[in-house]
C-alpha positions in Angstrom: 0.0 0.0 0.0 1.1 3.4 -0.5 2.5 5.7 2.3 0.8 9.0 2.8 0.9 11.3 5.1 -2.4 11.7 6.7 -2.0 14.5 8.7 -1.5 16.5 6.5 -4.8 15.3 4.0 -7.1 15.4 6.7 -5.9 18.8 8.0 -4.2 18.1 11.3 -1.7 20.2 11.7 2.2 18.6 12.9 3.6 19.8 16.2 7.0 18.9 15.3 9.1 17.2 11.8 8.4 13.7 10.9 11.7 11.7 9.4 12.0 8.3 8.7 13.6 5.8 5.8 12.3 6.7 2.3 13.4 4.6 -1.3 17.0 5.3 -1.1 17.1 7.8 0.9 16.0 9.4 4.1 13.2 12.0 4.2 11.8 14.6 6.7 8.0 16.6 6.5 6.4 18.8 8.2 2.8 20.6 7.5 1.0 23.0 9.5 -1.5 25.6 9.1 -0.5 29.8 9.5 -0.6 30.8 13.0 -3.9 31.4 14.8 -5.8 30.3 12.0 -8.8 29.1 12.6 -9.6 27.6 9.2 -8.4 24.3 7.8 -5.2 23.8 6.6 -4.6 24.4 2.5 -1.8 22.8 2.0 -1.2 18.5 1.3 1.5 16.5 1.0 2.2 12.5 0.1 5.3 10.3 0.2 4.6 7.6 -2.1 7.0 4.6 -2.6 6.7 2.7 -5.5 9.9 -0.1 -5.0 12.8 -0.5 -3.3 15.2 2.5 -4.9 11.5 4.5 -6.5 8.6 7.1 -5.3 7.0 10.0 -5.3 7.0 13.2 -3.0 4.3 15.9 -3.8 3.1 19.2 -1.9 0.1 20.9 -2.9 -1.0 24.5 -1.7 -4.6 25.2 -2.0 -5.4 28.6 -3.2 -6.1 30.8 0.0 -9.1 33.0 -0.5 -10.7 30.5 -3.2 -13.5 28.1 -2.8 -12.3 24.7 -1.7 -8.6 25.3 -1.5 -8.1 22.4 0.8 -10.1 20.5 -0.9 -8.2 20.7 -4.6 -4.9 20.1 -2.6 -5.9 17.0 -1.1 -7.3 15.4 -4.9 -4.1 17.0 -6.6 -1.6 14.7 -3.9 -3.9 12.0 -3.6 -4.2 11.6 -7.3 -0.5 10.0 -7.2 -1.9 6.7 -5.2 -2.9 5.8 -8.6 0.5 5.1 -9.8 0.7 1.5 -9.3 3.0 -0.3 -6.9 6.3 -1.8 -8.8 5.9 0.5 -11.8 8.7 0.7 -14.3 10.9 3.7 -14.0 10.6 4.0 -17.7 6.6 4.5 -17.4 7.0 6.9 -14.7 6.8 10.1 -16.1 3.6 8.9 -17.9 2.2 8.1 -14.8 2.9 11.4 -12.8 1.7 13.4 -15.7 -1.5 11.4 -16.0 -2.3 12.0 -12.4 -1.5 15.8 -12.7 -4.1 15.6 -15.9 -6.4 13.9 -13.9 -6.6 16.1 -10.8 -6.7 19.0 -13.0 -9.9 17.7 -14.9 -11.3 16.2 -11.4 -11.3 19.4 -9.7 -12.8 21.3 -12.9 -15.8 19.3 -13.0 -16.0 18.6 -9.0 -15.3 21.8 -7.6 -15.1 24.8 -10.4 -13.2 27.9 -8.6 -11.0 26.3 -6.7 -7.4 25.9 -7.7 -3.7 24.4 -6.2 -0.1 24.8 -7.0 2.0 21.4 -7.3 4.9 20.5 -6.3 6.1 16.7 -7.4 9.7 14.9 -7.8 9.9 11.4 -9.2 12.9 9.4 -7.5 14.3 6.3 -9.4 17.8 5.5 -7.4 19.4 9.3 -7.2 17.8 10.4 -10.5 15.2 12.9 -10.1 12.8 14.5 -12.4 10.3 17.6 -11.2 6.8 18.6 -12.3 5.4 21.4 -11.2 2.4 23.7 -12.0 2.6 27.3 -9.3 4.4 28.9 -7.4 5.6 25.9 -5.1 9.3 25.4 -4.9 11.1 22.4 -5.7 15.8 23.4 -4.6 18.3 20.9 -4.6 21.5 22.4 -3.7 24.8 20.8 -2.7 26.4 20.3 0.6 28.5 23.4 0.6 25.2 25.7 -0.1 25.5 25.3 -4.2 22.3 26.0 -5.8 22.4 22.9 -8.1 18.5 22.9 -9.1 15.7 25.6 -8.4 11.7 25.9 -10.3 10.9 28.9 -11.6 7.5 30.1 -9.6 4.8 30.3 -12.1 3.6 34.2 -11.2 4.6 37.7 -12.9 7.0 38.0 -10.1 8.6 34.8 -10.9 9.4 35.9 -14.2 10.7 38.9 -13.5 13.2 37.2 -10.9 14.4 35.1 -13.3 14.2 37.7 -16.6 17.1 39.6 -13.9 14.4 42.5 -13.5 13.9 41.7 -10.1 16.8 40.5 -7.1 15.5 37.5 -5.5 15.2 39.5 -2.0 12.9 42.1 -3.3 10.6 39.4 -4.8 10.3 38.3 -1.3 8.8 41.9 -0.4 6.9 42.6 -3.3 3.1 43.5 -3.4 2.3 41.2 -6.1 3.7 38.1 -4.9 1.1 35.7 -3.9 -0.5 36.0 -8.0 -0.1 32.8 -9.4 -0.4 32.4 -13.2 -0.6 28.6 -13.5 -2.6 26.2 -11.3 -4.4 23.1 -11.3 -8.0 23.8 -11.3 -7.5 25.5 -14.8 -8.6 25.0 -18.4 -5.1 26.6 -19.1 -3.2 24.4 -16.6 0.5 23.8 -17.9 3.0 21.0 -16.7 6.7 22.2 -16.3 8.3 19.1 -16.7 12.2 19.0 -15.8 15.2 17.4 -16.8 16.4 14.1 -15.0 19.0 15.4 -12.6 21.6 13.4 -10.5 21.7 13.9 -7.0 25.2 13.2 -5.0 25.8 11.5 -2.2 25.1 15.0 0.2 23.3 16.6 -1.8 19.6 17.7 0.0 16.2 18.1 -1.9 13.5 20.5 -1.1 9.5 20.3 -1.7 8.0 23.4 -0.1 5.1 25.4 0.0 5.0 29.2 -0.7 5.2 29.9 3.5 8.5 28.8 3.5 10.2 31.6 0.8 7.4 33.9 2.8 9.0 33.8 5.5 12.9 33.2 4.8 15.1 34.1 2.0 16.6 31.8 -0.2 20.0 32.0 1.2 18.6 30.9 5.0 16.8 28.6 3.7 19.9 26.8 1.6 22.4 27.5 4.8 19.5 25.7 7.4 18.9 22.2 4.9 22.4 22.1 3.2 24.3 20.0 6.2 23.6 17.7 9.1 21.1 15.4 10.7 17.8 16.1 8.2 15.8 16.1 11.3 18.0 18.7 12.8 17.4 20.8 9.5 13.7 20.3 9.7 13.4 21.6 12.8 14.9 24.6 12.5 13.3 25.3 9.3 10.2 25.1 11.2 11.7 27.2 14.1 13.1 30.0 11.9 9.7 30.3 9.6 7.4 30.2 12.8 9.6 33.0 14.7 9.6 35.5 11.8 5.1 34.9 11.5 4.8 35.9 14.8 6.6 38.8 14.9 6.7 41.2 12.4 10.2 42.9 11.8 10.5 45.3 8.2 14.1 43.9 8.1 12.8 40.1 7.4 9.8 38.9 5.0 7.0 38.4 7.3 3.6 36.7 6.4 2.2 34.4 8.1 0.7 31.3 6.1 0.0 27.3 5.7 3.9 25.9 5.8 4.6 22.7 4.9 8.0 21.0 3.1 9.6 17.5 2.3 13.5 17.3 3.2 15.2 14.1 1.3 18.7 13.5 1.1 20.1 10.2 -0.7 22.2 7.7 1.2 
């Protein structure tokens, strides 16, 4: 049977990082919704093995301030329990972008107005391939803090960060930040699929939702995850983002939101 994480799909929120043993790897997560809100949680996220060295990790943010955010975030991760157990590695990518295809159409028949970002990494061995559709962020970066991999957030401020009209720190500040241009939940939906990339022996993956960069520039976020124990890492993620929510300070992004991330690193 596939692993999920049902916490997270049935909106109760994590106290503290979850780690354990993942494919070839070991992974950490953590979900939980913005500080004294009193709604549900938006956000979902799955670990899904599908052999021995193979599986999936997917974050979804429901669209705050839409119908059913929750709701399209849940069918978006859950979607990938589709993908059958034992599945060749060379049928893979047809199978993630079937599920993607699927939730899309689900939730535009099911629940029109409501809309997610997606997150999703295929691991076969240390070969990883990304999908996304939004602004969630998929970062691998090495142990010494290079930035070996990073998605391009699907949202007129993504695009002017990467055009170079925009420094990466100002995007963090900007007014129009939170408009997302792609989603799933959309007749226009588009799948950025990546290139297969090689992960080294120390190198660390990152899944997160869009409460992480909120709430920490890129650079903390790459000097927290980049070395030791991934629980270690997770927790202090968790610590760093929660402390700058609660208390504003016009020196450090501050805003508070649904958080939730997937740590791997391979063994």
């Amino acid at each position: 049977m596939p692993i999920s994480i049902p916490e997270s799909l049935s909106a109760v929120d994590l106290e503290v990082p979850r780690a354990e043993t993942f494919t070839a790897g070991k992974v950490a997560w953590y979900s939980h919704r913005a500080p004294y809100k009193t709604t549900e949680n938006e956000d979902s996220l799955t670990l899904i093995p599908i052999n021995k060295t193979s599986g999936i990790l997917a974050i979804a943010d429901g669209l705050g301030g839409h119908v059913n955010g929750a709701a399209a975030s849940r069918i978006a991760v859950e979607s990938f329990q589709s993908v059958p157990q034992g599945t060749d590695p060379a049928d893979m990518r047809t199978a993630i972008l079937n599920a993607i295809e699927w939730s899309n159409q689900t939730i535009l028949q099911g629940i029109p107005g409501a809309a997610t970002t997606l997150a999703v990494v295929e691991l076969c061995g240390r070969q990883i391939r990304t999908y996304h559709v939004g602004d969630s962020i998929i970062l691998v970066t090495g142990q010494r803090g290079k930035r070996k991999f990073m998605t391009m957030a699907h949202s007129p401020v993504g695009y002017a960060v990467e055009s170079g009209m925009l420094d990466e720190d100002d995007a963090v500040h900007h007014e129009e930040r939170h408009l997302v241009s792609n989603v799933v939940g959309s007749p226009e939906m588009s799948i950025e699929m990546g290139a297969g990339i090689e992960l080294s022996a120390r190198d660390t993956l990152l899944i997160a939702s869009d409460g992480l960069l909120d709430n920490l520039y890129l650079d903390e976020i790459i000097n927290t995850i980049r070395s030791g124990p991934l629980p270690a890492c997770a927790l202090s993620l968790v610590q760093q983002a929660q402390q700058r929510m609660l208390n504003a300070d016009e020196a450090h992004p501050h805003h508070p939101d649904d958080l939730s991330f997937i740590l791997y690193r391979p063994d």
